[in-house]
N, CA, C and O of each residue as an XYZ file, in Angstrom:
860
protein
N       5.870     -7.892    -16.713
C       5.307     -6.578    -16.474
C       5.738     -5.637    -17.605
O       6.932     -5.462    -17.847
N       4.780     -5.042    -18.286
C       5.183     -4.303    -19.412
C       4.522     -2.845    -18.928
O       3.451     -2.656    -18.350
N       5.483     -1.926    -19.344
C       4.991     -0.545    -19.324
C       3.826      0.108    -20.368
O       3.962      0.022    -21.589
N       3.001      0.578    -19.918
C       2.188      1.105    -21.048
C       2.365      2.340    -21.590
O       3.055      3.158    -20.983
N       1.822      2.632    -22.707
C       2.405      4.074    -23.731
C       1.662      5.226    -22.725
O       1.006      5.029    -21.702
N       2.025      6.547    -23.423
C       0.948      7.642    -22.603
C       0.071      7.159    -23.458
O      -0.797      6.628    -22.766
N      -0.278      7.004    -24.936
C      -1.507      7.043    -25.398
C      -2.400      5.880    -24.746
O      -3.590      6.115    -24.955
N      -2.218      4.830    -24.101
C      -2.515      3.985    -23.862
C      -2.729      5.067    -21.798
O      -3.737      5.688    -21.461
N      -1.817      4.942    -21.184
C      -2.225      5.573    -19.822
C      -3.045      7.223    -20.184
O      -4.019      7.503    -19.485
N      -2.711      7.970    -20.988
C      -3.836      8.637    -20.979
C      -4.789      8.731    -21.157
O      -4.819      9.867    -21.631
N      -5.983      8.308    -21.156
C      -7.105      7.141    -22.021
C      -7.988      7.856    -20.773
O      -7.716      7.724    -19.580
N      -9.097      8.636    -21.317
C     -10.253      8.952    -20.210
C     -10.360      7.957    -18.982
O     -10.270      8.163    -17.772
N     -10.607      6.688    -19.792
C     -11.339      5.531    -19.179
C     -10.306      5.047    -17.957
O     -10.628      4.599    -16.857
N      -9.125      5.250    -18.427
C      -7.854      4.863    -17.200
C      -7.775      6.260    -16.317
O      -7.681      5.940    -15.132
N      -7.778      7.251    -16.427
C      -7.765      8.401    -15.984
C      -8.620      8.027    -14.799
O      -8.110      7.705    -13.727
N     -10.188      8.080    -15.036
C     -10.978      7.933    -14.268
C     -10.812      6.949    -12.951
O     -11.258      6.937    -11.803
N      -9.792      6.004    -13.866
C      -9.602      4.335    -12.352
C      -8.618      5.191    -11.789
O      -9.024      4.883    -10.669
N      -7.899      5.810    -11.595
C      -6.846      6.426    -10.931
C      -7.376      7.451    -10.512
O      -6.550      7.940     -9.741
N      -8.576      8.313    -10.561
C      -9.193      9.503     -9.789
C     -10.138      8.883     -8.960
O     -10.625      9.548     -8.046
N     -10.627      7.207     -9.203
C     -11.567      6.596     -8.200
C     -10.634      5.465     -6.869
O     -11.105      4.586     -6.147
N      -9.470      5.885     -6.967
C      -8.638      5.577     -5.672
C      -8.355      6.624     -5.159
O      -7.894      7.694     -5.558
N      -8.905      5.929     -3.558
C      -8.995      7.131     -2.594
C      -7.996      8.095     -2.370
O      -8.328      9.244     -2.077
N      -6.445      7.671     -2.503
C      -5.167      8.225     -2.712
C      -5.249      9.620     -3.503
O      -4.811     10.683     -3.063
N      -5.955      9.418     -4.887
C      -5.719     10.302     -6.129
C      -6.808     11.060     -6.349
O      -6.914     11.976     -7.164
N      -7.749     10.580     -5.471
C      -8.840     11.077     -5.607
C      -9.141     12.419     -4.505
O      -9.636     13.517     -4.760
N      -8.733     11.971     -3.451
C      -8.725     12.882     -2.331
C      -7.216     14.442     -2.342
O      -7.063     15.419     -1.610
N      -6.407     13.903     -3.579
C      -5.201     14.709     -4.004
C      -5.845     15.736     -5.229
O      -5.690     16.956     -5.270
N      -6.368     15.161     -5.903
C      -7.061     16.043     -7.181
C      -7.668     17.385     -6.485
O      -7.497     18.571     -6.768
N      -8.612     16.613     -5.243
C      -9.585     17.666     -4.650
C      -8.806     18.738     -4.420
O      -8.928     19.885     -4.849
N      -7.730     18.119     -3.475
C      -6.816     19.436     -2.462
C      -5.659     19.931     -3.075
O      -5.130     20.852     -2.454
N      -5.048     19.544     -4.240
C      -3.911     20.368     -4.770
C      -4.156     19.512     -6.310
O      -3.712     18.364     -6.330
N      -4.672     19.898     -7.269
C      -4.468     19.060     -8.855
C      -3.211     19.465     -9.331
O      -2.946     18.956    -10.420
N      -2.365     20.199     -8.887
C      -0.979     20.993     -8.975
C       0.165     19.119     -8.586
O       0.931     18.551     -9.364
N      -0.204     18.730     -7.215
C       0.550     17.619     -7.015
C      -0.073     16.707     -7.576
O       0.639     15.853     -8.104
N      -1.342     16.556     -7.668
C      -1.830     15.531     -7.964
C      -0.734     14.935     -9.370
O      -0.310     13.806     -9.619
N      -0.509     16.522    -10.219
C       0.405     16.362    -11.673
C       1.292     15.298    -11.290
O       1.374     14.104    -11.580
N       1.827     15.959    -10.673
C       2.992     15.616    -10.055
C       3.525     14.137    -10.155
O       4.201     13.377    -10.848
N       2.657     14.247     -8.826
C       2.710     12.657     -8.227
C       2.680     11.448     -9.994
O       3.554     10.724    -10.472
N       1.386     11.738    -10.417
C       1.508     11.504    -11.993
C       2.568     10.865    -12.460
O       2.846      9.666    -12.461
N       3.343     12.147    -13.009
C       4.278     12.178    -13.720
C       5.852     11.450    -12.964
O       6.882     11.177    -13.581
N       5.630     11.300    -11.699
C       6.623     10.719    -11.217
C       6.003      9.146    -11.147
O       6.803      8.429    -10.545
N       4.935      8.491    -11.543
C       4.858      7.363    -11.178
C       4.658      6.470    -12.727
O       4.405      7.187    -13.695
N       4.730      5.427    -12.901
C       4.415      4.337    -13.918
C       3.242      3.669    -14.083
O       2.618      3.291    -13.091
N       2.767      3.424    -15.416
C       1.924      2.820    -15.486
C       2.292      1.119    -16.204
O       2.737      1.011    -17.346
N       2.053      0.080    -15.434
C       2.584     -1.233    -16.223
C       1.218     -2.010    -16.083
O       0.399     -2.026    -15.164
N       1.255     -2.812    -17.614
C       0.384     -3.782    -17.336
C       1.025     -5.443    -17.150
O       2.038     -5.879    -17.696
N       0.080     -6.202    -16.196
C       0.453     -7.419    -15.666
C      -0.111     -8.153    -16.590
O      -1.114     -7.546    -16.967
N       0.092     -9.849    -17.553
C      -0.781    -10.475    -17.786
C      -1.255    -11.629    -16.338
O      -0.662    -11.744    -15.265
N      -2.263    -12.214    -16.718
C      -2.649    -13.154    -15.579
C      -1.933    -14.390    -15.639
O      -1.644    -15.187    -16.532
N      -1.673    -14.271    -14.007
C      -0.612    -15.463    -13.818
C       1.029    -14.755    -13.800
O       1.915    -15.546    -13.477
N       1.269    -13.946    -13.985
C       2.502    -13.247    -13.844
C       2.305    -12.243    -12.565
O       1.348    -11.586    -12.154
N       3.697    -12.433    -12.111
C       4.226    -11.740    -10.826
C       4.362    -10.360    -10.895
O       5.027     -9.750    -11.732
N       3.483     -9.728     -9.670
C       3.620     -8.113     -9.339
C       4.804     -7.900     -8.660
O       5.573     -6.948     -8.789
N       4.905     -8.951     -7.851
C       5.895     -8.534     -6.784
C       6.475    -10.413     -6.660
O       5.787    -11.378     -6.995
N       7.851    -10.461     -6.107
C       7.880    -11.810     -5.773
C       8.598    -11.322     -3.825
O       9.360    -10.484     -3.342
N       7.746    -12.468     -3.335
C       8.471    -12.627     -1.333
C      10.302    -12.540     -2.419
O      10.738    -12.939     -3.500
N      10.659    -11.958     -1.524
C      12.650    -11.447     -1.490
C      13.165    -10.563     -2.042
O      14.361    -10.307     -2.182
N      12.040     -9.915     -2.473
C      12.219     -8.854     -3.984
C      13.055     -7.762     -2.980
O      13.185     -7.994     -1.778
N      13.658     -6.422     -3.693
C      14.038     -5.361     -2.522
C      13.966     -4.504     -3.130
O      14.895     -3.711     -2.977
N      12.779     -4.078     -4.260
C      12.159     -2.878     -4.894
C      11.556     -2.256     -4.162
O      11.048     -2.920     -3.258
N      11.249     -0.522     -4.130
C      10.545     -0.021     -3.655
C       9.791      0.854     -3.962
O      10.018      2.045     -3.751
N       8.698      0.371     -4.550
C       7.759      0.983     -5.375
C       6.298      0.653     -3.980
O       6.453     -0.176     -3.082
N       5.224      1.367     -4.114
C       3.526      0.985     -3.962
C       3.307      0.939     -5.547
O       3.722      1.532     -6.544
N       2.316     -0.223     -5.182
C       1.652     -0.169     -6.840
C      -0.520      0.224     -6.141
O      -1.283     -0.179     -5.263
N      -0.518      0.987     -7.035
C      -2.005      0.932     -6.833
C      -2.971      0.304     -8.128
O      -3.006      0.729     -9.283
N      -3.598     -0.640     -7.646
C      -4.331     -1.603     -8.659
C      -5.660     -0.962     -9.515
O      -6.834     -1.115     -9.178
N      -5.238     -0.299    -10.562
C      -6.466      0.040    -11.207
C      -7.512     -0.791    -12.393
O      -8.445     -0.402    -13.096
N      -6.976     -1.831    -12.246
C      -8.124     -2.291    -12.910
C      -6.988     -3.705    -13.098
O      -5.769     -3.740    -13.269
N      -8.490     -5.267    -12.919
C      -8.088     -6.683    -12.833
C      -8.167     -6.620    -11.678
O      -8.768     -5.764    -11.029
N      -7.231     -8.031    -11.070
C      -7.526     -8.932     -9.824
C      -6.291     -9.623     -9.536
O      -5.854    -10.560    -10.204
N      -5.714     -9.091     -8.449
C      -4.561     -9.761     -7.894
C      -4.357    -11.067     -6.681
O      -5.432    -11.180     -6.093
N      -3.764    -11.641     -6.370
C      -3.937    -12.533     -5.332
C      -2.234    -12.333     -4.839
O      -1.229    -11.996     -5.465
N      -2.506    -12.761     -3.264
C      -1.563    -12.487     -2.669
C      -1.012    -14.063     -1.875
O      -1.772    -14.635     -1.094
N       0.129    -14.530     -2.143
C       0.346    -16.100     -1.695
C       1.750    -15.839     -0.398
O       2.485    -14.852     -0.407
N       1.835    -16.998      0.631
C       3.267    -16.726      0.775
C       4.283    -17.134      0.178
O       5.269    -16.407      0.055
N       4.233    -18.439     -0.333
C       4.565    -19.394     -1.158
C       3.995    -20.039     -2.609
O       2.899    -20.548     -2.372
N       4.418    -20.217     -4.258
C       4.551    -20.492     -4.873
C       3.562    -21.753     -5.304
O       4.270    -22.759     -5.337
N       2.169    -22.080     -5.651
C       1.394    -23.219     -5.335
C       1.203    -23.222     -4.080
O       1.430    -24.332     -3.597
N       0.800    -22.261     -3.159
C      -0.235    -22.417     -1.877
C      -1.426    -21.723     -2.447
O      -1.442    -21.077     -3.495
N      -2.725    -21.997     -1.384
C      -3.585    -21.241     -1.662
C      -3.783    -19.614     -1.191
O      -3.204    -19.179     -0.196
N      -4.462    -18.974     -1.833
C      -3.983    -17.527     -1.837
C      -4.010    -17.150     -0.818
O      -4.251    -18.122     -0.102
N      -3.847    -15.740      0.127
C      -4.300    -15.611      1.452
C      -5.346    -14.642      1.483
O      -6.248    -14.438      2.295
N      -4.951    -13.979      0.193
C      -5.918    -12.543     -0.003
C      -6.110    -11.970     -1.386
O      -5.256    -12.208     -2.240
N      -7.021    -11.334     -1.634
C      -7.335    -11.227     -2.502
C      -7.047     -9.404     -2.788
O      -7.137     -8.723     -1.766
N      -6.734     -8.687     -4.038
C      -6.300     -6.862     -3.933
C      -7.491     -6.729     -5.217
O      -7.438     -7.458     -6.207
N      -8.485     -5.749     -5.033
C      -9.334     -5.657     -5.755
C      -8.747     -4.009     -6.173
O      -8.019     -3.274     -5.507
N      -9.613     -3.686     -8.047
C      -9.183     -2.356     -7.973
C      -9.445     -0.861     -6.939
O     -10.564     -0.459     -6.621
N      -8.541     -0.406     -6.661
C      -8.473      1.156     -5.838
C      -7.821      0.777     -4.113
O      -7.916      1.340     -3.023
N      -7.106     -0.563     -4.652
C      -6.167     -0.928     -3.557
C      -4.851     -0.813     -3.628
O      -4.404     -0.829     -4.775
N      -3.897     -0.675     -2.550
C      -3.087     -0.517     -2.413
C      -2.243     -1.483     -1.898
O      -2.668     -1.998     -0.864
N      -0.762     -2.046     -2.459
C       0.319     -3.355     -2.258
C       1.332     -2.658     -2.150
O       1.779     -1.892     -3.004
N       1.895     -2.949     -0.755
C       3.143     -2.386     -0.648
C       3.925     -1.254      0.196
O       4.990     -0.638      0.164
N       2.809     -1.349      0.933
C       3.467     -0.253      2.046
C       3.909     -0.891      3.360
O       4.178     -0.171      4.322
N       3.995     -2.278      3.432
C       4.771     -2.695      4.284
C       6.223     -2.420      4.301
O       6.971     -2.021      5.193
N       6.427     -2.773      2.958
C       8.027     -2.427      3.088
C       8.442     -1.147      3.003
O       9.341     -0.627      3.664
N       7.492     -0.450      1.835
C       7.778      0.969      2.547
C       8.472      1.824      3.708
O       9.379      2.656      3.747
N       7.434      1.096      4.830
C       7.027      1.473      5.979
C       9.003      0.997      6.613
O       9.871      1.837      6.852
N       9.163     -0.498      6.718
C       9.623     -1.320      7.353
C      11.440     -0.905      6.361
O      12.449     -0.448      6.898
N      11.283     -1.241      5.005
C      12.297     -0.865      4.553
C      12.915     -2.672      4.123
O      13.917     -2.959      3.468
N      12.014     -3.519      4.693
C      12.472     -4.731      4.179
C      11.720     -5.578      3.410
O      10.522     -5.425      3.172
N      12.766     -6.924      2.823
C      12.293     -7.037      1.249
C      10.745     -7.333      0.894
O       9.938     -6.890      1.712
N      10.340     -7.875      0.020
C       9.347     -8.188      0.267
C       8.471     -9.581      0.814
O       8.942    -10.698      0.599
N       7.411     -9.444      1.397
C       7.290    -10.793      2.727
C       6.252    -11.549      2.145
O       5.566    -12.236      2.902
N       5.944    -11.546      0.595
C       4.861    -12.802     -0.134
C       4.932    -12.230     -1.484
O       5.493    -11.225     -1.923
N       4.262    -13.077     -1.984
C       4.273    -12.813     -3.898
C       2.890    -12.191     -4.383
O       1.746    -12.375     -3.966
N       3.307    -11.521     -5.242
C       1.518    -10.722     -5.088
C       1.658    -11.466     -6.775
O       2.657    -11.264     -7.467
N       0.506    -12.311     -7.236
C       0.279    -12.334     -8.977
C      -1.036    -12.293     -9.524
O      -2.099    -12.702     -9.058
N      -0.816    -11.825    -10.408
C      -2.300    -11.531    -11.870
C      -2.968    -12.579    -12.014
O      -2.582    -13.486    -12.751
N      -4.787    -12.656    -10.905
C      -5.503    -13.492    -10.928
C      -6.022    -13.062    -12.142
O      -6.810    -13.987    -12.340
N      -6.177    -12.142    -13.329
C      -6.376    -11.646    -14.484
C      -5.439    -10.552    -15.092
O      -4.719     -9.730    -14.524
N      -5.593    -10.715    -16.006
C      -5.269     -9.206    -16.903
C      -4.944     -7.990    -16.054
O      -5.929     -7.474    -15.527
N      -3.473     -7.281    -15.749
C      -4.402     -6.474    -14.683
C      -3.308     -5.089    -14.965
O      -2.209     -5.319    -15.471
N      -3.647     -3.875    -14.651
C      -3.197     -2.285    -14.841
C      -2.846     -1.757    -13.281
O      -3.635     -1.813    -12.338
N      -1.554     -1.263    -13.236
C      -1.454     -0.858    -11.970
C      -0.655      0.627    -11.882
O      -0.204      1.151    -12.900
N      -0.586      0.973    -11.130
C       0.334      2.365    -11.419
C       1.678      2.619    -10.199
O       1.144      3.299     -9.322
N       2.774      2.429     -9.898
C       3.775      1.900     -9.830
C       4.334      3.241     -9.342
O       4.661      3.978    -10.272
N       4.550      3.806     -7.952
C       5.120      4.824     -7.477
C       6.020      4.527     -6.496
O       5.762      3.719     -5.604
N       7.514      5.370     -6.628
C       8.456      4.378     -5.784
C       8.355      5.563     -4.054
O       8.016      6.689     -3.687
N       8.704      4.769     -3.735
C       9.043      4.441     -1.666
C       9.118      6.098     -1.699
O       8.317      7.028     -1.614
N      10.428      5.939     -1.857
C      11.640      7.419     -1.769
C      10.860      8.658     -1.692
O      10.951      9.447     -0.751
N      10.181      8.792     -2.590
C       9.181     10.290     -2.669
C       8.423     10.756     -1.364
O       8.033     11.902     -1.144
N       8.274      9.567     -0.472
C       7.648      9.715      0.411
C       8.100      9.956      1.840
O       7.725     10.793      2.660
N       9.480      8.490      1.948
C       9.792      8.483      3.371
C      10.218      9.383      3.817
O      10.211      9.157      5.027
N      10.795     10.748      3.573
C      11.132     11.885      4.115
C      10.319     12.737      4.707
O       9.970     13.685      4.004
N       9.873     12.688      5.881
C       8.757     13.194      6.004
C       9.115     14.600      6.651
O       8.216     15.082      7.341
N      10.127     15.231      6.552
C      10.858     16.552      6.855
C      10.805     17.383      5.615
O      10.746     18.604      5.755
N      10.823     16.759      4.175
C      11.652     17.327      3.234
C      10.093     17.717      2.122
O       9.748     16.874      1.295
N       9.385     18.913      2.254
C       8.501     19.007      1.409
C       8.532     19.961      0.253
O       7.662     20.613     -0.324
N      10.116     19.792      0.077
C      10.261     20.732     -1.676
C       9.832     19.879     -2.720
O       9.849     20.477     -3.796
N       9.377     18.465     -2.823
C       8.809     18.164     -3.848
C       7.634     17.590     -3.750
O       6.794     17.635     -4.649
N       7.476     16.995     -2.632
C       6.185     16.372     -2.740
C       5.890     17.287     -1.313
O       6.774     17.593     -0.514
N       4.370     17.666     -1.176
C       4.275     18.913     -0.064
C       3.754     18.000      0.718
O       3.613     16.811      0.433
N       3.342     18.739      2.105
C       2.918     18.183      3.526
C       1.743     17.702      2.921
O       1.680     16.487      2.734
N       0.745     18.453      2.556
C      -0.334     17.798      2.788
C      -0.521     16.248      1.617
O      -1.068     15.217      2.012
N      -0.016     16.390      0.368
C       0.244     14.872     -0.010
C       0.644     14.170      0.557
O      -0.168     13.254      0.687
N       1.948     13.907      1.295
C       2.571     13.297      2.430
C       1.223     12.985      3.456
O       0.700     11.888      3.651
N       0.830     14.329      4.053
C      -0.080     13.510      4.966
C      -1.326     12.373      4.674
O      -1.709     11.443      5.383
N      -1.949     12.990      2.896
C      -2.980     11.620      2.641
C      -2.072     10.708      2.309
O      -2.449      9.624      2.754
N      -1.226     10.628      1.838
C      -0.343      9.314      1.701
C      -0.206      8.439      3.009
O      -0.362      7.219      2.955
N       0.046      8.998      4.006
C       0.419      8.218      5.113
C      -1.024      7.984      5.854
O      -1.205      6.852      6.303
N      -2.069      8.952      6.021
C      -2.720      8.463      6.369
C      -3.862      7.161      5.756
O      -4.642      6.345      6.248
N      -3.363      7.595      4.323
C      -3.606      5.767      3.242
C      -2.895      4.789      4.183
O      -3.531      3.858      4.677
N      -1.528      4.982      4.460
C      -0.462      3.818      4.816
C      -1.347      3.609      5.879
O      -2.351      2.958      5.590
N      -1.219      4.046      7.196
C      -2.000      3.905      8.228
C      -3.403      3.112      8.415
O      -3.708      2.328      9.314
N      -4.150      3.537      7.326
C      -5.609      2.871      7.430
C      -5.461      1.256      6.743
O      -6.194      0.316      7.054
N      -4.401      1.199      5.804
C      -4.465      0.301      5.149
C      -3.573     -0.943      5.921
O      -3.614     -2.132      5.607
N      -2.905     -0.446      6.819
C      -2.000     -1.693      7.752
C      -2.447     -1.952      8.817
O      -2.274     -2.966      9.493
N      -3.301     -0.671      9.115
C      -4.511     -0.965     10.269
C      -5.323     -2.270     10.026
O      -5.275     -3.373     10.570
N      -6.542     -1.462      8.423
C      -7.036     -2.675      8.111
C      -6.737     -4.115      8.369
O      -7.451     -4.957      8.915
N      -5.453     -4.234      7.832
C      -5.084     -5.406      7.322
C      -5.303     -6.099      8.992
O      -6.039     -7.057      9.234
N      -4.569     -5.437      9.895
C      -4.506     -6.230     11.585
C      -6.000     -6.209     11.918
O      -6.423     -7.112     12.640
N      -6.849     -5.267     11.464
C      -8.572     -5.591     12.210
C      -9.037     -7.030     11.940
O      -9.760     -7.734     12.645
N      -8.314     -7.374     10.468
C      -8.940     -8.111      9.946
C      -8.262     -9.909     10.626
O      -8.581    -11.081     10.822
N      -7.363     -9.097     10.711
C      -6.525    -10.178     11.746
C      -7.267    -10.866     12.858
O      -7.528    -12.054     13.050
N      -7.504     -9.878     13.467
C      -7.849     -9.538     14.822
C      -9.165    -10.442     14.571
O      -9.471    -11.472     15.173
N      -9.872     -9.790     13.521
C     -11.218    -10.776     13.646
C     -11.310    -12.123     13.528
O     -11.992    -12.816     14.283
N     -10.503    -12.633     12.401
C     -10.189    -14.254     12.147
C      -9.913    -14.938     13.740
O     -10.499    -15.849     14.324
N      -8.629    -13.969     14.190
C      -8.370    -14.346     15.672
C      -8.486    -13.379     16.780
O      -7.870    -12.347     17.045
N      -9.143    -13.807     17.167
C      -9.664    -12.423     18.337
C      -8.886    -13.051     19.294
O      -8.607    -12.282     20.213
N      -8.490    -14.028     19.401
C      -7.565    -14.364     21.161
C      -6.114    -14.391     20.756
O      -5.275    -14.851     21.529
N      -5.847    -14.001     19.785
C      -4.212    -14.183     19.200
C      -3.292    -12.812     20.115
O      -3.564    -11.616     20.220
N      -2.070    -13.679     20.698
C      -1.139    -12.153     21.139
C      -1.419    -11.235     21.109
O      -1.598    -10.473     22.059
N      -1.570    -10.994     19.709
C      -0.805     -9.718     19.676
C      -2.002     -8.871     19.814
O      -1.733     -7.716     20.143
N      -3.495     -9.184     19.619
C      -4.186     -8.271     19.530
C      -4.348     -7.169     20.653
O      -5.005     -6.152     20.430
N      -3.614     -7.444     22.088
C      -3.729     -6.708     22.764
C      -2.231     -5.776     22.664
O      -2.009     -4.817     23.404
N      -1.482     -6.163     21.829
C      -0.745     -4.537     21.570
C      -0.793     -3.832     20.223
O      -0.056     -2.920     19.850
N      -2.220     -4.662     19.269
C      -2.707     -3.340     18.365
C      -3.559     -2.438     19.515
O      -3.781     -1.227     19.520
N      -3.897     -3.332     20.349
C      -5.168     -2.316     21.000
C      -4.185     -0.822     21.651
O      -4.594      0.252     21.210
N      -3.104     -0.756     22.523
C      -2.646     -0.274     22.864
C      -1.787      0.869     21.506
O      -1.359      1.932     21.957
N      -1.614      0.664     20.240
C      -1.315      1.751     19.565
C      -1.900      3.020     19.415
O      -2.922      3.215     18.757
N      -1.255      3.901     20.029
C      -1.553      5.254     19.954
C      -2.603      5.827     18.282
O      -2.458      5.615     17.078
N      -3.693      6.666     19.197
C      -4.303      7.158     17.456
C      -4.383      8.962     17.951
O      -4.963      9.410     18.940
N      -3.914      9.427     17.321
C      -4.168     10.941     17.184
C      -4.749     11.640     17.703
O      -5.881     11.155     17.721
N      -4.760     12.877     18.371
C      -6.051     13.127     18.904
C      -5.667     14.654     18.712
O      -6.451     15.579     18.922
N      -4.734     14.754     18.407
C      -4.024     16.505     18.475
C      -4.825     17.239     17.379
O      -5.898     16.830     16.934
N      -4.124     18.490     16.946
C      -4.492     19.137     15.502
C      -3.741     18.596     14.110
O      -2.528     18.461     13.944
N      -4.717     18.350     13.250
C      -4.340     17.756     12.011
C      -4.565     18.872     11.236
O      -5.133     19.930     11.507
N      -3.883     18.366      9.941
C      -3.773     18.842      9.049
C      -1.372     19.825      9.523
O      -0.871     20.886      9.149
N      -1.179     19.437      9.819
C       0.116     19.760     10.343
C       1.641     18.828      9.791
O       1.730     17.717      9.268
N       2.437     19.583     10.080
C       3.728     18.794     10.553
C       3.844     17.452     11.588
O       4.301     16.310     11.541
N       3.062     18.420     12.654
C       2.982     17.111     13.923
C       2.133     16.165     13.456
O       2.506     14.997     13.564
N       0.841     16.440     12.852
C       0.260     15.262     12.409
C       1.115     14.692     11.991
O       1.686     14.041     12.866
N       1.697     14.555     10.649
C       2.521     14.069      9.425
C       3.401     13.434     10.443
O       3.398     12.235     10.166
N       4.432     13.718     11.870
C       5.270     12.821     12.080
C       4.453     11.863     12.863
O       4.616     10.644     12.907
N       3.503     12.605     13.509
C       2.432     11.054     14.257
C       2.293      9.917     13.529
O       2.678      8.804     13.887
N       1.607     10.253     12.249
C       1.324      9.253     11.605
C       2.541      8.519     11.006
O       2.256      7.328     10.874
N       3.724      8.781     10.619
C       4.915      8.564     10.368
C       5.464      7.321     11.625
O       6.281      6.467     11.281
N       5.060      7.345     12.684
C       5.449      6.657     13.641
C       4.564      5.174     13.956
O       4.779      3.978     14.154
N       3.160      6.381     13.829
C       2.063      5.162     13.916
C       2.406      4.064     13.010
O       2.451      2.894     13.388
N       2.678      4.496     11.656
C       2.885      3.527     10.378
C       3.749      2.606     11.180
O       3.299      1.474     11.355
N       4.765      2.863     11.632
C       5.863      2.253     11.569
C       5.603      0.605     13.223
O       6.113     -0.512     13.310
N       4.547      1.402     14.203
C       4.087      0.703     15.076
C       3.469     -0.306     14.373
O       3.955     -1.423     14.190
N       2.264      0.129     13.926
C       1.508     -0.847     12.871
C       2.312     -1.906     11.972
O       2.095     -3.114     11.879
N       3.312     -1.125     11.325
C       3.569     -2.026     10.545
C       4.820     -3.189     11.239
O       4.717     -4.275     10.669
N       5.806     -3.179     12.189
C       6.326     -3.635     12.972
C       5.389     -4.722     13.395
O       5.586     -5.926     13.229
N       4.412     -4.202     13.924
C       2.895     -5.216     14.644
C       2.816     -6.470     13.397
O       3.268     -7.612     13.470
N       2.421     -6.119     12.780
C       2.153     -6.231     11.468
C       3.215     -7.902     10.434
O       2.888     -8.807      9.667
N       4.518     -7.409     11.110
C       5.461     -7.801     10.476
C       5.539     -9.516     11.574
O       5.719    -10.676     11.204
N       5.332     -8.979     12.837
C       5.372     -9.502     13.692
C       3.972    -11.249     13.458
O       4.152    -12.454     13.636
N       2.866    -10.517     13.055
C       1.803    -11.577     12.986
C       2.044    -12.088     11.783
O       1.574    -13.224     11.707
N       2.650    -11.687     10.668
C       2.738    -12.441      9.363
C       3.772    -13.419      9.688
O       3.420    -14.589      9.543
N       4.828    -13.240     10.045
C       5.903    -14.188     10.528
C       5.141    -15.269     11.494
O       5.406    -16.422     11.153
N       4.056    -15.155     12.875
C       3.164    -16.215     13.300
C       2.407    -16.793     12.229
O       2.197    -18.005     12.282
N       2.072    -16.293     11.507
C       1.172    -16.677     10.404
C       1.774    -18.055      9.144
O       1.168    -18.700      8.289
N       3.059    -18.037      9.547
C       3.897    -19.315      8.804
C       3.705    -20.403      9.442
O       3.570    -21.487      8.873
N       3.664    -20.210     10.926
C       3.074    -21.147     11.629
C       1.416    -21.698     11.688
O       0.964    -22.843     11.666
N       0.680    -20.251     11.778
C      -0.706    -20.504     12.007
C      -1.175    -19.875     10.903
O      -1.717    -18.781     11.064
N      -1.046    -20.517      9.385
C      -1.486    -19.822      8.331
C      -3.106    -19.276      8.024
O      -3.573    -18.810      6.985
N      -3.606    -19.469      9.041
C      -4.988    -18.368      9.237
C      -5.216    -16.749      9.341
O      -6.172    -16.013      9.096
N      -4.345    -16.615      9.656
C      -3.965    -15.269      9.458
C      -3.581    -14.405      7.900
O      -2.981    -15.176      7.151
N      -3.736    -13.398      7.450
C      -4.136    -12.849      6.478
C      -3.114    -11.619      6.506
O      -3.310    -10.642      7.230
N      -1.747    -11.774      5.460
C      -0.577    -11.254      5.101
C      -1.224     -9.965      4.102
O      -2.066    -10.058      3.209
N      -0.354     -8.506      4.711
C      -0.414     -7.671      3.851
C       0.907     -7.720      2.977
O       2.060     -7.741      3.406
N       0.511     -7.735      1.738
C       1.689     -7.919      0.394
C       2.559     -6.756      0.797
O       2.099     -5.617      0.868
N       4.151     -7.120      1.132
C       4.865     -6.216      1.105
C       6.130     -5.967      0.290
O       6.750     -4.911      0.420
């Protein structure tokens, strides 16, 4: 994994892959003030293909968001992949979420550009002198949709599996958003989800039909 120059990350053409993820894109709109921000606190590295984003045991805590190439997600070293991360996706908010290491190997099915923002900035969801509420809240509500996803998709491969009847039972919002209270709802939800979450990937060693979010 090599870091790229600014002249190289400032580049219209890269600019643009990072304003067409929903994350950066939906931040530009509502504050371009954090959007800086967020920026300047995160990395830009490029992967070659066939080299490791992430390896299962790692205990970094970064999200990487994939702006351009093709990642694959394995549990093991020579298995076949389980999933595939196309650009304006997001790897890595399991552990985020969970706080533990990481639970598969994510590597460069090509050439690939990602942008590399660590954990920390986020999990505080009390503390908005640097990163404000409402970033926090599209951030989490990214986390949320994206660990959701990952169990719908579960759910569909196996519709009679356990657990699907205690995603069904996770609480979804119904109060006033745009808030504090939102921000800790979703803060919790993440953490249901991703628990859930943690729970079917570990069945999934057994019944490898199931479909691991890279954490």
């Amino acid at each position: 994994m090599q870091k790229l120059t600014r002249e190289e990350y400032s580049s219209e053409a890269l600019q643009r892959r990072v304003r067409s993820v929903t994350f950066f894109k939906d931040l530009v709109q509502l504050d371009p003030a954090q959007y800086e921000l967020v920026l300047s606190l995160s990395e830009y590295v490029r992967v070659k293909a066939g080299d490791n984003v992430m390896s299962k045991g790692d205990a970094d805590g970064k999200l990487f968001f994939l702006l351009k190439g093709q990642i694959a997600v394995y549990t093991d070293a020579g298995e076949q992949s389980l999933n595939v991360i196309n650009p304006g996706e997001v790897v890595g908010t399991l552990s985020m979420i969970t706080g533990r290491k990481r639970s598969a190997t994510v590597q460069a099915e090509s050439n690939a550009i990602l942008l590399g923002l660590e954990h920390k900035y986020f999990r505080d969801v009390h503390d908005h002198s640097l990163i404000g509420l409402n970033t926090k809240l599209i951030a989490y509500r990214m986390i949320v949709h994206n660990i959701r996803w990952t169990l719908e998709m579960n759910k569909m491969k196996d519709p009679k599996h356990p657990l699907v009847s205690c995603l069904l039972k996770v609480p979804v919002h119904t109060s006033s958003k745009d808030n504090q209270q939102e921000l800790e709802f979703l803060h919790q939800q993440s953490k249901m989800l991703a628990e859930l979450l943690c729970e079917w990937n570990e069945a999934s060693l057994v019944q490898p039909s199931t479909e691991l979010e890279p954490a």
